[in-house]
C-alpha positions in Angstrom: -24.3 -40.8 -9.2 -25.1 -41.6 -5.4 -28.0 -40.7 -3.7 -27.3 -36.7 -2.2 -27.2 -36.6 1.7 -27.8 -33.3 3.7 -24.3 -32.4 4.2 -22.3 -32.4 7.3 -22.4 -28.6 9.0 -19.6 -26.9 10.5 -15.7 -27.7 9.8 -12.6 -28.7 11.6 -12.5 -26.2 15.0 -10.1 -24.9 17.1 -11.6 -26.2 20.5 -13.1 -29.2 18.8 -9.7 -30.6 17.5 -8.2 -29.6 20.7 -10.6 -31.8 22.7 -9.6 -34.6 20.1 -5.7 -34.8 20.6 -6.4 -34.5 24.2 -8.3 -37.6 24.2 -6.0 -39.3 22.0 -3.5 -41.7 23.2 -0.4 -40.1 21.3 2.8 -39.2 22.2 3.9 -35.7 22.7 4.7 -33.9 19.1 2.4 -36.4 17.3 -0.4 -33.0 17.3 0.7 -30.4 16.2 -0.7 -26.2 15.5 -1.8 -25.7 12.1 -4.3 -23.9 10.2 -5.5 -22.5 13.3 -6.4 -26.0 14.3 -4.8 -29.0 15.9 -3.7 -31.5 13.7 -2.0 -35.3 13.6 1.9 -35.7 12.2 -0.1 -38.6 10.4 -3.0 -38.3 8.0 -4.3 -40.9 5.7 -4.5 -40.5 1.9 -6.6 -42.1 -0.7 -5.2 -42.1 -4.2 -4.5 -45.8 -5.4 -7.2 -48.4 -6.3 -9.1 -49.8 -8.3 -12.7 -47.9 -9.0 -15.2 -50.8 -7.5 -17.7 -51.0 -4.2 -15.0 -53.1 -2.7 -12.5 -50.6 -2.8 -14.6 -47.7 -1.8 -15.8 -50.0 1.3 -11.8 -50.8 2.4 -11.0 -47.0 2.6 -14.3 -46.0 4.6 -13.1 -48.7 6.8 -9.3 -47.1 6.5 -10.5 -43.8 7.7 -12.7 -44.8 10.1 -10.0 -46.9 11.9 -7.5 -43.9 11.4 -9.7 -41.6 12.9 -10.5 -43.8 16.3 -6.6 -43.9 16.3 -6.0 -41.0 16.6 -5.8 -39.5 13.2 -7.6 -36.5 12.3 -6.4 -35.0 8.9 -7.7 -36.6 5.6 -6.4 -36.2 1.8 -8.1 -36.8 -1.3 -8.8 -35.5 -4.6 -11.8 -35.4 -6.6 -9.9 -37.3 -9.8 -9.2 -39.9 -6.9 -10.6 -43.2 -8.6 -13.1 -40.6 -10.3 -14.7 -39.5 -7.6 -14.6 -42.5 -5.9 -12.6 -41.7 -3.2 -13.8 -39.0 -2.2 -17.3 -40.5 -1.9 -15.6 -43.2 0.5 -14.2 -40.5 2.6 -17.9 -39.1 3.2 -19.0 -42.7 4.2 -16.8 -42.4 6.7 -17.5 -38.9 8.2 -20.9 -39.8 8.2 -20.3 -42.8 10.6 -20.2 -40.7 13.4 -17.0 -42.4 14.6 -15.5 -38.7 15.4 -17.4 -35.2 15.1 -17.2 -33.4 11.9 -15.6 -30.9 13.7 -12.7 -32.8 14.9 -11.4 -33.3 11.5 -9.6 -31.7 9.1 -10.7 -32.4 5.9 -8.4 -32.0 2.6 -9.2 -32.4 -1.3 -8.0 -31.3 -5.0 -9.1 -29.7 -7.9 -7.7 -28.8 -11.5 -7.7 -32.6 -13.2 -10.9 -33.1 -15.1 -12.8 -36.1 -13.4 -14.7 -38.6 -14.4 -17.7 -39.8 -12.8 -17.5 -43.5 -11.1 -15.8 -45.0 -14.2 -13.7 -44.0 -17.0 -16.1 -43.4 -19.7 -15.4 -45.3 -23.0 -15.3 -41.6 -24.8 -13.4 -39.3 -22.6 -13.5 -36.5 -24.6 -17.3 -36.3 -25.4 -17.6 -36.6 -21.3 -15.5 -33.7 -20.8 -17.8 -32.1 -23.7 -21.7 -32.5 -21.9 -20.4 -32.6 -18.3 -18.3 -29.1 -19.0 -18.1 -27.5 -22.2 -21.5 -27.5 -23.3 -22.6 -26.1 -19.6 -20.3 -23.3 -19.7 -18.2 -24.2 -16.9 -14.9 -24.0 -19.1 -13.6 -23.7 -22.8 -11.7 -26.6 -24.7 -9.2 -23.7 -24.7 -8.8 -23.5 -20.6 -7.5 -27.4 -20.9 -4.0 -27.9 -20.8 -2.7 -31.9 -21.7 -6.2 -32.3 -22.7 -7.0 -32.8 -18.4 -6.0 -29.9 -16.6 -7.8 -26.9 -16.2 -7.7 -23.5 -13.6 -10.8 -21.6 -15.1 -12.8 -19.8 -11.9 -15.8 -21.4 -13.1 -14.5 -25.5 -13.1 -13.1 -24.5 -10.1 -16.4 -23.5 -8.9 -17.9 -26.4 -10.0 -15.5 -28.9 -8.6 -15.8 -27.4 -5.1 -19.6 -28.0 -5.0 -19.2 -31.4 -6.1 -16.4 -32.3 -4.2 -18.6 -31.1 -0.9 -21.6 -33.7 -2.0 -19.2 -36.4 -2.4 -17.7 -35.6 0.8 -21.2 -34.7 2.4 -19.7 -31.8 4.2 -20.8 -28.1 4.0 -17.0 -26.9 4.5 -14.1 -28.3 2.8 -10.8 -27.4 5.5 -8.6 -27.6 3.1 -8.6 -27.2 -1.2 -6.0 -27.0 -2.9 -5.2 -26.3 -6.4 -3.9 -30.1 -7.8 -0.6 -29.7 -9.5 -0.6 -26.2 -10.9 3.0 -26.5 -12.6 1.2 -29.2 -14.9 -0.2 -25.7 -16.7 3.4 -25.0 -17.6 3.8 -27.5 -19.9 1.4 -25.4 -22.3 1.3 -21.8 -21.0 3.7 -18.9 -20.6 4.9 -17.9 -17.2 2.9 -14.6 -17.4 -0.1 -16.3 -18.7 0.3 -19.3 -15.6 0.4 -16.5 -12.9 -2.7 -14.8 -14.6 -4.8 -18.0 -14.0 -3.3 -18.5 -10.8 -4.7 -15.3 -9.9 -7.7 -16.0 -11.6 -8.3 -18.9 -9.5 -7.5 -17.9 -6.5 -9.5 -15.1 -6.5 -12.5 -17.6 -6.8 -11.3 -19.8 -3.8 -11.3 -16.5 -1.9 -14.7 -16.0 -2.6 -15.5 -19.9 -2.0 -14.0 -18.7 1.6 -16.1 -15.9 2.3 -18.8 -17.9 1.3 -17.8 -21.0 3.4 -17.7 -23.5 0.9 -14.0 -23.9 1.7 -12.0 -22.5 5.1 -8.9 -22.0 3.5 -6.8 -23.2 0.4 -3.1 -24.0 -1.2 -1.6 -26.2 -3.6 -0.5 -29.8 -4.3 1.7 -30.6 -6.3 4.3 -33.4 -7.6 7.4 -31.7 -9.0 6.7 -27.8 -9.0 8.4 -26.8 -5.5 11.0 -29.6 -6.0 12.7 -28.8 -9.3 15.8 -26.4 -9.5 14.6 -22.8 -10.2 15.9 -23.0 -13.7 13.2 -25.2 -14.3 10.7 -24.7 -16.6 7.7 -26.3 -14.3 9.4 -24.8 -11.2 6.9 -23.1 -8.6 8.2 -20.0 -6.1 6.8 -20.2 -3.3 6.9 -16.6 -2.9 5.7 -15.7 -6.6 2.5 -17.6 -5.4 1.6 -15.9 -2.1 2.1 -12.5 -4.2 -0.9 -14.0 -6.8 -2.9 -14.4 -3.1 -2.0 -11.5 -2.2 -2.9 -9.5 -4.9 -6.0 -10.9 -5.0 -7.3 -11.4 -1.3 -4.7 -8.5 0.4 -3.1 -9.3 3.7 -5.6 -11.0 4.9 -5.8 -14.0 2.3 -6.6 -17.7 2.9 -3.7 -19.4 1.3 -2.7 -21.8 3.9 -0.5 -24.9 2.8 1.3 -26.9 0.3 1.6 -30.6 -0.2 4.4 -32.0 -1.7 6.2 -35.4 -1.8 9.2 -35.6 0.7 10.3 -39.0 2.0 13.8 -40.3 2.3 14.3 -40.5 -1.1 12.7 -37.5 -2.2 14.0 -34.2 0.4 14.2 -31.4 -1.8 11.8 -29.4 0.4 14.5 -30.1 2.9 17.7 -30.0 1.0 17.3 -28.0 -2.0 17.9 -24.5 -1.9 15.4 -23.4 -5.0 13.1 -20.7 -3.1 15.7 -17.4 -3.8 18.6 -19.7 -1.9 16.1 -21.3 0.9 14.7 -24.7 0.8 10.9 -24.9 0.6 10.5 -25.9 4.1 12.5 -22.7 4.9 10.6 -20.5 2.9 6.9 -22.0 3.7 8.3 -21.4 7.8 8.7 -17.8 6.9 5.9 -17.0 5.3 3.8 -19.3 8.4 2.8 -21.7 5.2 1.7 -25.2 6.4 3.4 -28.6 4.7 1.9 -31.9 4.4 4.2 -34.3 3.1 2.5 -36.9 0.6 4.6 -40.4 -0.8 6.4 -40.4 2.8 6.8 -44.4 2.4 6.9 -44.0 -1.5 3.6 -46.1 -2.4 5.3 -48.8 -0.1 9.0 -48.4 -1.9 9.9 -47.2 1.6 8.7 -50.0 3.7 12.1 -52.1 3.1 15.2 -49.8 4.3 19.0 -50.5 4.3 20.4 -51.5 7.8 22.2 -47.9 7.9 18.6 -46.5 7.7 17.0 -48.7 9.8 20.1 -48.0 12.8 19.5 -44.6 12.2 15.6 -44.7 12.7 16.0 -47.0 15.9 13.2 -47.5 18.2 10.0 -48.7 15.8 9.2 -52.3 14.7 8.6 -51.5 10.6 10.3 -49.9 7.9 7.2 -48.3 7.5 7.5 -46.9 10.7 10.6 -45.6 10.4 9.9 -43.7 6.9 7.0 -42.5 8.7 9.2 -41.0 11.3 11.3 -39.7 9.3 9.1 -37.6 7.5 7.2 -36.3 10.9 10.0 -35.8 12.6 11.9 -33.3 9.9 11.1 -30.0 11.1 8.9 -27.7 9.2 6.5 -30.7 8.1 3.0 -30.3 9.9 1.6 -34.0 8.9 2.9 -36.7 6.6 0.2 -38.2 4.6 0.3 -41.4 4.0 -2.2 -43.4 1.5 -4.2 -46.9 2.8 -7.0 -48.8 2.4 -5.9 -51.3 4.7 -7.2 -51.1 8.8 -3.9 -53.2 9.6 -1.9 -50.7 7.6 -3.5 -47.9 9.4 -2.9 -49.5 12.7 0.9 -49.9 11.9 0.7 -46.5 11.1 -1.2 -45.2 13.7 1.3 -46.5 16.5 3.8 -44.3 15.2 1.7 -41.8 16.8 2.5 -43.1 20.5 6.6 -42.5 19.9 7.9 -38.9 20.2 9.2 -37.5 17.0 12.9 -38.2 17.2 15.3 -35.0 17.2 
């Protein structure tokens, strides 16, 4: 466990990000009006990697250099390299390279985490860092590492903001709610759904978080004959119910790349596509996997023609993704400073039409 810091105060704010993308040296389109802030077509990620100091190191450095560059939304998760990552990304905040309140800052709950390592007896983990403090039942765990109770979610928030060192998280989302479906009924999903979201309203109004939606892998890209299918408008009528009009759900993340463009292309959200439906209901979308964990990075020559004007494959999946409308920020994952640069002078090209 890492020595506790006094956390960073304030959040991501509207003037404060402003001042940032006017400082920046980006093209037009590469900020964009989201969340009430202004955020980058490009954020970084920080899943992959092995769980050592020299990982954790390589990402401060990655989102230190991403943020000088003009990059102001970060993504993690508190499962990330078991906590790990997320501990990195506070390194990095805390090097003063850009104001806390220039940056939007993202994370995950719902996997059960580990704690620096995986332990050599998962289960008896799980049992004196949760059960046995009350902050879920063996009965609230679906797969055996997913859980929605109000009270782990709670709990994860509050850690999640020491590892990050911040006193507001911008941005939590639920991590891959459908994964509940592989175990529950429909009826009973939406019940926890409701349940927890009525705890990340009160994590707002306390301003532990600013505002909250979901990630997920295959829920809003699955045909709505599905059984781990997610409406997008069945889950703004759980926020609704539980925080009125007024409630705080703010995004989704899903993958979406040029292999994956369901959001895009699918009609599954009661005949719109999730980008259509998210636009209506004023829902912001960060794209994750927009170069595939590097898949991307070698296109065919049709691709490449059609994506003119960059020097990398990269590049051009990157543009792809920022430039389809109805995606706020692509997101993409690196622990590498000369990856983020590549990245990063995506940023001073136009999204094409």
């Amino acid at each position: 466990m890492p020595t506790p810091v006094s956390p960073l105060p304030g959040r991501a704010t509207p003037s404060a990000t402003a001042a940032y993308a006017r400082e920046a040296r980006a093209a037009a389109g590469h900020f964009r009006e989201a969340l009430g802030v202004t955020v980058s077509s490009l954020g970084i990620g920080t899943y992959l990697g092995r769980d050592d100091d020299r990982t954790d190191a390589a990402y401060a450095d990655a989102v230190c250099r991403a943020l000088q560059l003009g990059i102001n939304v970060v993504d993690s998760a508190i499962n990330y390299r078991n906590q790990r990552s997320e501990r990195a990304v506070g390194r990095a905040l805390r090097d003063g390279t850009v104001p806390r309140e220039r940056v939007l800052v993202c994370t995950k709950g719902g996997f059960l985490p580990f704690d620096g390592a995986r332990p050599r007896d998962p289960r008896s983990f799980v049992e004196e860092t949760y059960v046995r403090p009350g902050l879920l039942r063996w009965d609230e765990v679906v797969d055996g590492v997913h859980c929605l109770s109000p009270r782990f979610l709670s709990d994860q928030i509050d850690r999640s903001r020491r590892n990050l060192g911040v006193a507001t998280i911008d941005l939590y989302y639920l991590h891959n709610p459908e994964t509940q479906l592989g175990e529950v009924s429909r009826d009973e999903f939406l019940r926890r759904l409701r349940a927890a979201f009525a705890e990340l309203e009160r994590a707002c109004d306390d301003q532990r978080i600013a505002a909250y939606g979901t990630a997920t892998w295959n829920g809003y890209r699955l045909p709505d004959d599905d059984p781990e299918h997610l409406s997008i408008d069945d889950v703004l009528e759980c926020a609704r119910e539980v925080g009125g009009a007024r409630h705080r759900f703010r995004a989704v993340q899903l993958p979406f790349n040029l292999e994956m463009d369901e959001a895009a292309s699918l009609p599954n959200q009661r005949g719109r596509t999730l980008l259509q439906a998210a636009a209506e209901a004023g829902i912001a979308v960060l794209a994750s996997a927009p170069v595939l964990q590097g898949r991307l990075a070698h296109l065919s020559p049709a691709e490449r023609q059609r994506l003119s004007g960059l020097d990398t494959d990269a590049q051009r999946a990157l543009q792809f993704v920022r430039a389809t409308p109805g995606i706020t920020c692509a997101l993409v994952g690196t622990r590498s400073v000369a990856h983020v640069e590549e990245n990063a002078a995506v940023a001073r090209i136009a999204p094409a039409a």
